[in-house]
Backbone and ligand atoms as CSV (ligand in chain L), in Angstrom:
chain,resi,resn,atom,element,x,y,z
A,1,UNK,N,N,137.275,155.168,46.131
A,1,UNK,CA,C,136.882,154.528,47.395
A,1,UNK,C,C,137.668,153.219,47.573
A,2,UNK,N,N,138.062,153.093,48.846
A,2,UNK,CA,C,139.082,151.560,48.864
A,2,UNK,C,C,138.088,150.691,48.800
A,3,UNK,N,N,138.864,149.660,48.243
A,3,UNK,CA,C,138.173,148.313,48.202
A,3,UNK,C,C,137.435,147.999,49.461
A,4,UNK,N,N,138.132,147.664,50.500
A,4,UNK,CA,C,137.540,147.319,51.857
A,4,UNK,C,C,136.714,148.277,52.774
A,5,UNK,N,N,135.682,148.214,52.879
A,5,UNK,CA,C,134.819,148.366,53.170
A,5,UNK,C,C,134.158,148.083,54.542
A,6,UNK,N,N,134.754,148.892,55.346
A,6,UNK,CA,C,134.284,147.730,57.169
A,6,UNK,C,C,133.365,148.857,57.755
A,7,UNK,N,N,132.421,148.155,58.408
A,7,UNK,CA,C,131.265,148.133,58.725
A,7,UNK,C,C,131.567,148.059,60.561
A,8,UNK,N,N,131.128,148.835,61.588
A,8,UNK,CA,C,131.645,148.740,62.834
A,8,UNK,C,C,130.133,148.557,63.094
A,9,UNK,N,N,129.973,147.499,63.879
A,9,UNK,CA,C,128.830,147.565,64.730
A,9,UNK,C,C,129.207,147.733,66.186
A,10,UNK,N,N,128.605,148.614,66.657
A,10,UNK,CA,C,128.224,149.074,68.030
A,10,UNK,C,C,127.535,148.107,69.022
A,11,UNK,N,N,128.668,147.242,70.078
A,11,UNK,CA,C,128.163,146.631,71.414
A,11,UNK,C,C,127.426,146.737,72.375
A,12,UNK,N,N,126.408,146.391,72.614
A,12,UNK,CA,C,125.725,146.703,73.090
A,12,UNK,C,C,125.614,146.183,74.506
A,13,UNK,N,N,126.829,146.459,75.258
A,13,UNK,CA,C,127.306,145.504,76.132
A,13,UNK,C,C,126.832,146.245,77.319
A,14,UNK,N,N,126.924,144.943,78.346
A,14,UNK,CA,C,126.500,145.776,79.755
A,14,UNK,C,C,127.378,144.019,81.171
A,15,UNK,N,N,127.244,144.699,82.215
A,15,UNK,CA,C,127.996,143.566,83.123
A,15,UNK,C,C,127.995,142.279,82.994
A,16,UNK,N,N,126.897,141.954,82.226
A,16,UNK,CA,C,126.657,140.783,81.731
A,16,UNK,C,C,127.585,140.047,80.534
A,17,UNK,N,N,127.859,141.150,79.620
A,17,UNK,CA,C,128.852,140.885,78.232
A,17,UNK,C,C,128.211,141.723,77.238
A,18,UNK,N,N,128.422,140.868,75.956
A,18,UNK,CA,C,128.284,141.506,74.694
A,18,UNK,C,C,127.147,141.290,73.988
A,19,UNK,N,N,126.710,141.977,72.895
A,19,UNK,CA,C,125.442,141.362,72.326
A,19,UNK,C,C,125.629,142.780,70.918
A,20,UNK,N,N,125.304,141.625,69.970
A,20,UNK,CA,C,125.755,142.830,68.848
A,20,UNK,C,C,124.397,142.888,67.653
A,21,UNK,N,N,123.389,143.211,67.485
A,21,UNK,CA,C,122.429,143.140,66.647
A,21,UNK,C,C,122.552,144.286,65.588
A,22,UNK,N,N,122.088,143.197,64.070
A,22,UNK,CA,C,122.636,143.359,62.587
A,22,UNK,C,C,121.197,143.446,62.013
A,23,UNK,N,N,120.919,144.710,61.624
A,23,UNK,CA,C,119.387,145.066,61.208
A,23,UNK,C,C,119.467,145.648,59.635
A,24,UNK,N,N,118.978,144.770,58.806
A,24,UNK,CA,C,118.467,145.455,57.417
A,24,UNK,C,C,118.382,147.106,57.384
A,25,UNK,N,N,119.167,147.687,56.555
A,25,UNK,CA,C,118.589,149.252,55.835
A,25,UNK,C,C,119.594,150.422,56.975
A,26,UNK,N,N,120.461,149.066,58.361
A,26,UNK,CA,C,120.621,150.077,59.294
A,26,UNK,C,C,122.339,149.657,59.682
A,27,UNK,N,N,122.873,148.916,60.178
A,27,UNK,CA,C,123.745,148.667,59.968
A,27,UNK,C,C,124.476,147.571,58.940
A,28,UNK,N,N,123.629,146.589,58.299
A,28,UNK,CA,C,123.595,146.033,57.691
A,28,UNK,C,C,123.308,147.067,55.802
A,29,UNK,N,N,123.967,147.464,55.257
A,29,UNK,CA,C,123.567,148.307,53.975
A,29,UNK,C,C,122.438,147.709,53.076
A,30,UNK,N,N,121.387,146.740,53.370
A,30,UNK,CA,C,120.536,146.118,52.466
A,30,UNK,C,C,120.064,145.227,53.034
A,31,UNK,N,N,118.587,144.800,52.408
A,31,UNK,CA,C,117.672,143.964,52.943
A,31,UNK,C,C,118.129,142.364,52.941
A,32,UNK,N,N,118.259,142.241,54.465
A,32,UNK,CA,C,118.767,140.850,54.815
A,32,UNK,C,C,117.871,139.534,54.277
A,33,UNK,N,N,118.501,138.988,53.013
A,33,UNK,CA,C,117.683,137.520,52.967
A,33,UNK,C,C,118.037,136.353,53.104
A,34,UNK,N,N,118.944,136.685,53.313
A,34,UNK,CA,C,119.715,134.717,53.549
A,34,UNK,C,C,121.158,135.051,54.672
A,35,UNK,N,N,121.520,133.576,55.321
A,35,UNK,CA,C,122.080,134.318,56.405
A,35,UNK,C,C,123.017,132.881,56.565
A,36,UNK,N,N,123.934,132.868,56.058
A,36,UNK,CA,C,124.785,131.528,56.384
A,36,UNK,C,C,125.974,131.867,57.556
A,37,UNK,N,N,126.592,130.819,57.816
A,37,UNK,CA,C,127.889,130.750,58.472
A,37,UNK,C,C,128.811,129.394,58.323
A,38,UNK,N,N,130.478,129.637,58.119
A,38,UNK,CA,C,131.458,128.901,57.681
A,38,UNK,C,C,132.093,128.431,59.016
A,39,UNK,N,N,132.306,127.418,59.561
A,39,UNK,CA,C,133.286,127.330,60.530
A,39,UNK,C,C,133.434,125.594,60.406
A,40,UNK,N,N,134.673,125.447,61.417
A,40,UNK,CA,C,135.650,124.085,61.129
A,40,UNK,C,C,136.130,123.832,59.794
A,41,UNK,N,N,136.686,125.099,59.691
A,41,UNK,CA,C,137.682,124.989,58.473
A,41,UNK,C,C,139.254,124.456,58.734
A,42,UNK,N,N,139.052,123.377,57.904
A,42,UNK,CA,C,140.444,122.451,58.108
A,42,UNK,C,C,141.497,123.656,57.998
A,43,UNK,N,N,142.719,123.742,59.094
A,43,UNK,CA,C,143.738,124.107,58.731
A,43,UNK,C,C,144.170,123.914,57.051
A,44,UNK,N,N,144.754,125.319,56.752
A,44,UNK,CA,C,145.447,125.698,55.595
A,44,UNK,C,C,144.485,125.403,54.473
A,45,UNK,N,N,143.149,125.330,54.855
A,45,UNK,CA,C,142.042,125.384,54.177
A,45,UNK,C,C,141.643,127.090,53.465
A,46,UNK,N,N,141.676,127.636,52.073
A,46,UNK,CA,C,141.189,128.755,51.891
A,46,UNK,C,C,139.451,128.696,50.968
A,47,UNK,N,N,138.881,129.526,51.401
A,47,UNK,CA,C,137.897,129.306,50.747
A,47,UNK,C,C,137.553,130.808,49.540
A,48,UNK,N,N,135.968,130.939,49.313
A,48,UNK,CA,C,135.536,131.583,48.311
A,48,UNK,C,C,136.034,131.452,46.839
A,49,UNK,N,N,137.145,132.585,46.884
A,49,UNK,CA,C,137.647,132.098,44.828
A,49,UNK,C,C,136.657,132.538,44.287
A,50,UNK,N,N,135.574,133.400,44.184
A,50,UNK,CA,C,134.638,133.725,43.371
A,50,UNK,C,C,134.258,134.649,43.659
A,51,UNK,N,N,133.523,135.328,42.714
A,51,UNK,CA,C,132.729,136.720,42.595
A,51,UNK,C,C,131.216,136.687,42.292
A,52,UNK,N,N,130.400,137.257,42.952
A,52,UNK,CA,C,128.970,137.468,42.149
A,52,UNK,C,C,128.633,138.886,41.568
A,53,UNK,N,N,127.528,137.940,40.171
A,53,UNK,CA,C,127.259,138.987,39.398
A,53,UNK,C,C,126.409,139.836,40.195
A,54,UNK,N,N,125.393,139.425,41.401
A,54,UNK,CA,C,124.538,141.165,41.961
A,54,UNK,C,C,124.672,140.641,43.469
A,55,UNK,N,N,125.423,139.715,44.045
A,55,UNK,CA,C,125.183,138.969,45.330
A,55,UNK,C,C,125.870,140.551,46.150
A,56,UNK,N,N,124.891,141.090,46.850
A,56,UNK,CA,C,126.039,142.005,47.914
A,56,UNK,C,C,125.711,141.543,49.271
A,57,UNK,N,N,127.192,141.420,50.375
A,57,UNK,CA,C,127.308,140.333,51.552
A,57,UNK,C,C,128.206,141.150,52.353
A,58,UNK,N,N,127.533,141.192,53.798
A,58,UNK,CA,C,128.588,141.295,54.697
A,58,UNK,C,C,129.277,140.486,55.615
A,59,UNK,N,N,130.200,140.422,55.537
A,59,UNK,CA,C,130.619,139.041,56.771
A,59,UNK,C,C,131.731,139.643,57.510
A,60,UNK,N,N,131.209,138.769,59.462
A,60,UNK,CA,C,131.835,139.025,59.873
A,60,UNK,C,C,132.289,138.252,60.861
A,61,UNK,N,N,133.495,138.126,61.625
A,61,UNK,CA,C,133.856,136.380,61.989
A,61,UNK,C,C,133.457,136.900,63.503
A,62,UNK,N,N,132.022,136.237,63.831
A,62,UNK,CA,C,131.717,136.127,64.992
A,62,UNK,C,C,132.898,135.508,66.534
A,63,UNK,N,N,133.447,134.707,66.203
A,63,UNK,CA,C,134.436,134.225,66.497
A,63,UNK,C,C,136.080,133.914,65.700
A,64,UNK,N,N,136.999,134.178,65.978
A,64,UNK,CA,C,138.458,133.725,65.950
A,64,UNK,C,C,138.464,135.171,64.887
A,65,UNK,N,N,138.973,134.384,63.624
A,65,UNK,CA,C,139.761,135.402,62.587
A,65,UNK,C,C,140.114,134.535,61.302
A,66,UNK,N,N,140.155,135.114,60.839
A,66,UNK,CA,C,140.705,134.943,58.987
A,66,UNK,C,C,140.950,135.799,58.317
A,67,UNK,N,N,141.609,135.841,57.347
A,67,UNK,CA,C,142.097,137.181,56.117
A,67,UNK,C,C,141.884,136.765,55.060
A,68,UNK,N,N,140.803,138.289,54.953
A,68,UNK,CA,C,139.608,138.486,53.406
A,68,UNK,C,C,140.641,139.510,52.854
A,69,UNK,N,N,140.488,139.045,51.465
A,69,UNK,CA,C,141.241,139.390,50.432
A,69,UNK,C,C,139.932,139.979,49.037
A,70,UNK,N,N,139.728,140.856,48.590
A,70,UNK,CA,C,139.409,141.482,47.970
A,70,UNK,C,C,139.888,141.896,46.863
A,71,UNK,N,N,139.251,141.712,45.514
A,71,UNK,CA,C,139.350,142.092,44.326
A,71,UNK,C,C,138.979,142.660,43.524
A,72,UNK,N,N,138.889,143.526,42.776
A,72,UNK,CA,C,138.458,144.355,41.790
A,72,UNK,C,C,138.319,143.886,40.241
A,73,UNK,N,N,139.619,143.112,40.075
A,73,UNK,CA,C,139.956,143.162,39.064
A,73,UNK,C,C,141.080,143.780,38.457
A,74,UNK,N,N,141.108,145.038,39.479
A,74,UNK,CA,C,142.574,145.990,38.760
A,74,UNK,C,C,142.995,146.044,40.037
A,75,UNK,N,N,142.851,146.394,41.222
A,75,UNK,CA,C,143.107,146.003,42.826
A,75,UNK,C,C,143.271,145.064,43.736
A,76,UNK,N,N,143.847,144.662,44.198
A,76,UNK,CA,C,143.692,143.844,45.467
A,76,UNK,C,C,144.358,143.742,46.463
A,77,UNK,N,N,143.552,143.756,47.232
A,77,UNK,CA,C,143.593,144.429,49.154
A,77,UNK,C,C,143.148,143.439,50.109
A,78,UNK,N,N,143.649,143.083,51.567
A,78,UNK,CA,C,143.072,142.445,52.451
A,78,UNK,C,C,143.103,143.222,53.443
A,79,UNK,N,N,142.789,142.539,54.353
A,79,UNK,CA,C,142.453,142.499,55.962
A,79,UNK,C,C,142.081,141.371,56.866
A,80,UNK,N,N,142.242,141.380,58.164
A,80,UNK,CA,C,141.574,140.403,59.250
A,80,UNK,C,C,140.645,140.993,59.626
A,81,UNK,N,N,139.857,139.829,59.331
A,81,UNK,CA,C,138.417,139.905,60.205
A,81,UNK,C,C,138.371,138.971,61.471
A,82,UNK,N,N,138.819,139.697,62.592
A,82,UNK,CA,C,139.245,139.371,63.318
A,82,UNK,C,C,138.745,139.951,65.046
A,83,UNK,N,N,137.287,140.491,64.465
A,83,UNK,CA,C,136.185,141.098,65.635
A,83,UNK,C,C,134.975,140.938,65.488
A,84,UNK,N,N,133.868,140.395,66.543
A,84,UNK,CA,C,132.709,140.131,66.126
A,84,UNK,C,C,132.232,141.194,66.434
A,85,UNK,N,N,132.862,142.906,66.089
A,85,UNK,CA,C,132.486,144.112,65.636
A,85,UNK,C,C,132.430,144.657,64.632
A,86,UNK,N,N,133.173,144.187,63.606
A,86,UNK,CA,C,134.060,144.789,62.516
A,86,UNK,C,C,133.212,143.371,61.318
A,87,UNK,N,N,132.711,143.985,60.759
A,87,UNK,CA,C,132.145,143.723,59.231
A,87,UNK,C,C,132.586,144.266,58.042
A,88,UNK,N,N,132.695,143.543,57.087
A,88,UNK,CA,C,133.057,143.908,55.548
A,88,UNK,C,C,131.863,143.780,54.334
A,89,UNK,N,N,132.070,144.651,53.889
A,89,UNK,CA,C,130.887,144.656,52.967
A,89,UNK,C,C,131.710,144.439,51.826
A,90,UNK,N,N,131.080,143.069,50.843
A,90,UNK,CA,C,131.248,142.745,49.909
A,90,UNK,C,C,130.480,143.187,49.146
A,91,UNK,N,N,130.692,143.991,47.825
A,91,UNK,CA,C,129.635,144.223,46.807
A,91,UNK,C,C,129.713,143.483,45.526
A,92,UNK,N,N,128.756,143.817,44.892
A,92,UNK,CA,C,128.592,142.481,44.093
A,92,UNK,C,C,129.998,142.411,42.919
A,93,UNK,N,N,130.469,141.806,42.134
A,93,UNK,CA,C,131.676,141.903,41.169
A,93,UNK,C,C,133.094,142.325,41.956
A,94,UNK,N,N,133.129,141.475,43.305
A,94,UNK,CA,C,134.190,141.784,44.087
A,94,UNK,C,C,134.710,140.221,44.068
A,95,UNK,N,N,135.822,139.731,43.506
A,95,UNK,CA,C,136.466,139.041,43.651
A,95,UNK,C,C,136.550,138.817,45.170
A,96,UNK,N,N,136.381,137.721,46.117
A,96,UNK,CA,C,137.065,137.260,47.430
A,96,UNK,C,C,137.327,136.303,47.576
A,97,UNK,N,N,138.305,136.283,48.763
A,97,UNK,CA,C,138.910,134.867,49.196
A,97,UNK,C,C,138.878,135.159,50.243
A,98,UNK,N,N,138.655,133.840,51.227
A,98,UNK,CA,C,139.229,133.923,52.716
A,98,UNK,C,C,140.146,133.005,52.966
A,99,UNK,N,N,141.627,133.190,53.836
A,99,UNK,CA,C,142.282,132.539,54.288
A,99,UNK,C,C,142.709,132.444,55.640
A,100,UNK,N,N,143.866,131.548,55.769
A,100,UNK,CA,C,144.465,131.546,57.050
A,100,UNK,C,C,142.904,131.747,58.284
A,101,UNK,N,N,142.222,130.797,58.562
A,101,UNK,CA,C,140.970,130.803,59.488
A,101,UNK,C,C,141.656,130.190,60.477
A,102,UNK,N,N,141.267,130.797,61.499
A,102,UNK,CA,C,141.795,130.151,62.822
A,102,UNK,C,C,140.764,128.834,63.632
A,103,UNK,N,N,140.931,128.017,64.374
A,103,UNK,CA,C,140.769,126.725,64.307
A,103,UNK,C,C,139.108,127.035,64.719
A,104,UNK,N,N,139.051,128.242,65.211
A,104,UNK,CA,C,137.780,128.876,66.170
A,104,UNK,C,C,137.131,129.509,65.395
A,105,UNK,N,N,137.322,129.481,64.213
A,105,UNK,CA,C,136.463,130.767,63.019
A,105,UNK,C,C,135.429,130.253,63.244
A,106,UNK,N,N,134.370,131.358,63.398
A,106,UNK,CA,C,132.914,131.166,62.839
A,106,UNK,C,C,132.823,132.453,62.020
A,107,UNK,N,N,132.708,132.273,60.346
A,107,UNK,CA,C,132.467,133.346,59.722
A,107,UNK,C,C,131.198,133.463,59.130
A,108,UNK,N,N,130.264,134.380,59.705
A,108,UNK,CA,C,129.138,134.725,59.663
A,108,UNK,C,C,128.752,136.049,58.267
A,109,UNK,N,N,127.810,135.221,57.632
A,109,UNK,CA,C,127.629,136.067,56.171
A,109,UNK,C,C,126.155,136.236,56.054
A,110,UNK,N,N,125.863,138.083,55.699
A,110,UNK,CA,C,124.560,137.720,55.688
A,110,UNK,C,C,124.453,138.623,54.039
A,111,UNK,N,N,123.003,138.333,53.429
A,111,UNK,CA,C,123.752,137.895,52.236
A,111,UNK,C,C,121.758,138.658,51.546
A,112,UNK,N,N,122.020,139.481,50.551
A,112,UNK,CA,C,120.587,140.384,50.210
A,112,UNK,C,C,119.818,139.436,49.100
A,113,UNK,N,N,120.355,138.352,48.667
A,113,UNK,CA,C,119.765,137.321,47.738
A,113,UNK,C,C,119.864,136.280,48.477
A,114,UNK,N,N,118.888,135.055,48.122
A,114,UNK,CA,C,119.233,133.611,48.083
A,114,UNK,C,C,119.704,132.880,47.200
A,115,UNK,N,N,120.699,131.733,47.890
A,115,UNK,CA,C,121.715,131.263,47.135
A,115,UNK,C,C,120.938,130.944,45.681
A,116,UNK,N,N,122.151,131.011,44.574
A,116,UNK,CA,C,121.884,130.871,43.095
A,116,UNK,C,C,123.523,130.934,42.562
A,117,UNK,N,N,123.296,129.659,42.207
A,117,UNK,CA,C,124.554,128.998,41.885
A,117,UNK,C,C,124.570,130.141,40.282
A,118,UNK,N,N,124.010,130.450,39.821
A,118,UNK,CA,C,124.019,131.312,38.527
A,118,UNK,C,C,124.635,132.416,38.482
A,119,UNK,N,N,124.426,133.291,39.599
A,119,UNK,CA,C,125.144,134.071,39.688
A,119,UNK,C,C,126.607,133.853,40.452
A,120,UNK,N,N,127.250,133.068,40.323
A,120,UNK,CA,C,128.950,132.811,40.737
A,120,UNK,C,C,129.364,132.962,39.540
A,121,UNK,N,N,130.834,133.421,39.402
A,121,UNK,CA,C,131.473,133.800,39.018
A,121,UNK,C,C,132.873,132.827,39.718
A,122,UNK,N,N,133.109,131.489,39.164
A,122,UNK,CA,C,134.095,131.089,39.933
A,122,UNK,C,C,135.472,131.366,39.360
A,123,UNK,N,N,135.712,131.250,37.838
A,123,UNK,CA,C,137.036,131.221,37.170
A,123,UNK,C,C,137.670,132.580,36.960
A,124,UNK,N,N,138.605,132.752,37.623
A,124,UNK,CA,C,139.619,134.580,37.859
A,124,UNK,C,C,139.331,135.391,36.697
A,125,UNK,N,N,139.655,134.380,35.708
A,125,UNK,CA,C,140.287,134.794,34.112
A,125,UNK,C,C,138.670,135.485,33.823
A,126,UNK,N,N,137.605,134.520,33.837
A,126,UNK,CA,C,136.191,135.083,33.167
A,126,UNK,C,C,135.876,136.713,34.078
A,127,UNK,N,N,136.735,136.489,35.191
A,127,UNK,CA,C,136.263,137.452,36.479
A,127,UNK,C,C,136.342,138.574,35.449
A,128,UNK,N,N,138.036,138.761,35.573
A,128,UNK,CA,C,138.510,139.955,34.854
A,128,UNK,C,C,138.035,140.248,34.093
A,129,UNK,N,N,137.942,139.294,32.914
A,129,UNK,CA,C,137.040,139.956,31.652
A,129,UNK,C,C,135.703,140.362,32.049
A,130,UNK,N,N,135.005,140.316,32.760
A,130,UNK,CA,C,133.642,140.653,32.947
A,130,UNK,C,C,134.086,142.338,33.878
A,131,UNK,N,N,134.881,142.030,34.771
A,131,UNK,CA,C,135.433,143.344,35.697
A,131,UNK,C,C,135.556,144.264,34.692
A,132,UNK,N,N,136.117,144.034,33.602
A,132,UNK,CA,C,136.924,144.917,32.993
A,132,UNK,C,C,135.563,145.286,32.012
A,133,UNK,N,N,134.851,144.753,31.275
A,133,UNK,CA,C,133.703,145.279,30.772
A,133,UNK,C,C,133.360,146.993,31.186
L,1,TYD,P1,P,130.689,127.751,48.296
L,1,TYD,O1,O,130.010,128.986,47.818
L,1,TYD,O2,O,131.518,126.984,47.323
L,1,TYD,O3,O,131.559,128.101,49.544
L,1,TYD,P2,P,132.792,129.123,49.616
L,1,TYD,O4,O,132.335,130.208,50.511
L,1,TYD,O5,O,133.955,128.375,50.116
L,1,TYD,O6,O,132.992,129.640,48.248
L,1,TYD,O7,O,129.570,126.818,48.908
L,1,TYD,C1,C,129.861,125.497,49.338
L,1,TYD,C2,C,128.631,124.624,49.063
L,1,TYD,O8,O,127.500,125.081,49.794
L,1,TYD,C3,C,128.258,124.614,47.605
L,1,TYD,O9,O,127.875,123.282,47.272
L,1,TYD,C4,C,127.054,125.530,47.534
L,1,TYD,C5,C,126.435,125.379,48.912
L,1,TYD,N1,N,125.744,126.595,49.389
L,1,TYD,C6,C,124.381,126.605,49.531
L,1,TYD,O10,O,123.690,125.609,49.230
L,1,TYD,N2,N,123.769,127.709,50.019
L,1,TYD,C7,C,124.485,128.819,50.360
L,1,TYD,O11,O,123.882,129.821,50.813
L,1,TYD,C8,C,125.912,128.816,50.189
L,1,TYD,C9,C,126.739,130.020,50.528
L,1,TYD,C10,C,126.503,127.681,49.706
């Protein structure tokens, strides 16, 4: 199975515009408990660099774009997230990064745990060795 993992949600648009709703168990793959979002990211700013040990997350850039980069450990693959249709499902022991965010990013993450600094995984090197387990 490829690394990347995108998730299409269906618009629910009408003359008015757009409207896109993200429901636990249904388009969302797991019970939604925490629900952040990243934006005014300084130019040439990259973020994440880390992996979690059971964190599984989908994010998707409500606005502008950035390129998620994905890791395995023995793989690595990107893409732009670059539609507030198009979601990526991160599973847990997935190395990511996001880069190149455009000045307009809002990257929206919704996320089946609450934050716990315990489970990060920030240093590559420990990544692998644990990936590779
Ligand atoms: P961090 O995970 O380092 O962000 P990035 O996505 O760039 O890896 O989080 C930045 C800071 O925010 C850090 O001090 C932890 C804190 N934080 C929370 O308190 N709750 C959260 O849900 C998240 C995602 C981060």
């Amino acid at each position: 199975m490829s690394l990347i993992q995108l998730i299409s949600f269906p618009p629910l648009g009408d003359d008015r515009g757009s409207l896109v709703a993200l429901e636990s168990q249904q388009s969302i793959p797991f019970d939604i408990k925490r629900v952040y979002y990243i934006f005014g990211t300084q130019q040439g700013v990259a973020r994440g660099f880390h992996a979690h040990r059971q964190l599984k997350q989908v994010a998707v850039c409500v606005t502008g774009r950035c390129r998620m980069v994905l890791d395995d450990g023995e793989f690595r693959e990107e893409v732009w997230l670059d539609s507030a249709t198009k979601g990526i499902f991160i599973e847990d022991m997935v190395w990511h990064e996001m880069h190149d965010f455009s000045d307009d990013c809002v990257l929206l993450v919704l996320a089946n745990q609450l934050y716990d600094e315990s489970d990060y995984i920030r240093d590559y090197t420990n990544f692998k060795e644990l990936a590779s387990d």
